[in-house]
Structures are given as C-alpha cells and as structure tokens.
C-alpha positions, 0 to 999 in steps of 0.5 A: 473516469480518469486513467489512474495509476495503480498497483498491487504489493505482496508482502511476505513477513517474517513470522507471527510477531512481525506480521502484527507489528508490519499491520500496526505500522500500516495503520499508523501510516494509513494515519497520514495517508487518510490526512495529507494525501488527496490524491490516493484514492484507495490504499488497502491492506488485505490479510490472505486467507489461509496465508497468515504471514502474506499481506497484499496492497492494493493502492490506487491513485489519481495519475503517476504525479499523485504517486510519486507525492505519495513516496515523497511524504514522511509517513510513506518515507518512514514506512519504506524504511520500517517495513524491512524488519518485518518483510522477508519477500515484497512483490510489486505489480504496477497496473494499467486500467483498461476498463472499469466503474469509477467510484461515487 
C-alpha cells in the first residue's frame, strides 16, 4: 500500500441555484480528471444529508507529486477559478493515512 496524500474539502454554497450550477461544474471537471489524471485515485463529490447547500470532497492521490499535477491541470485551474461564484465558505482537511485496506 503506498502512503497516498489525501484530503477532505467542504463547500458551503451560496443558495439553491448556485449549488446546482457548483455540481454541474464538478462534473464537467470530473471529465477531465477521469481522462488525464492517472495519479488521482479517488476525487468524490458528497451531497450532505439534511445539508442541502454543503458539498464535501474527498480526494485521494497517489503521493503529493500527483496532487500537485492534479492543480496544474487546465480543468482543475478552471474549476479553482469558477467555484468562487458559487462557494460562500471552503474548508480544506489534508490527510495523513495511518492504516487502511488498499483498493482491488
């Protein structure tokens, strides 16, 4: 099992509207993330239950190296930059694995 880099990110968005157009964005990102990016391992987007304008990611990668290529890319560069329309509040939480069951 390989160390990994990881992070959770929570996004409060700024009403209805925004939150639909914030997920629609993370798909078309997701696009380019699923086709260029080996390295990512898992890059989730979580509705919150009970929560209807809080959207929580939960990104893995193989090391800090695949992470930082994962900001470098234009799909990721776009979203960083289109997000802030709909975003009122982001909380990031880096992770450090301490123990785990690697994927098939």
């Amino acid at each position: 099992m390989t160390p990994g880099f990881g992070l959770v990110v929570r996004f409060t968005l700024r009403g209805a509207d925004a939150a639909e157009a914030f997920d629609a964005l993370v798909s078309r990102t997701l696009e380019g993330i699923r086709q260029h990016e080996k390295g990512t391992v898992v890059y989730v987007n979580h509705r919150v239950p009970g929560e209807p304008l809080v959207r929580l990611f939960y990104e893995l990668y193989e090391d800090r190296a695949a992470f930082d290529a994962h900001e470098q890319q234009p799909h990721t560069k776009h979203f960083l930059e289109a997000r802030e329309e709909f975003v009122a509040e982001t909380e990031v939480t880096f992770l450090e694995r301490l123990d785990g069951k690697p994927s098939a």
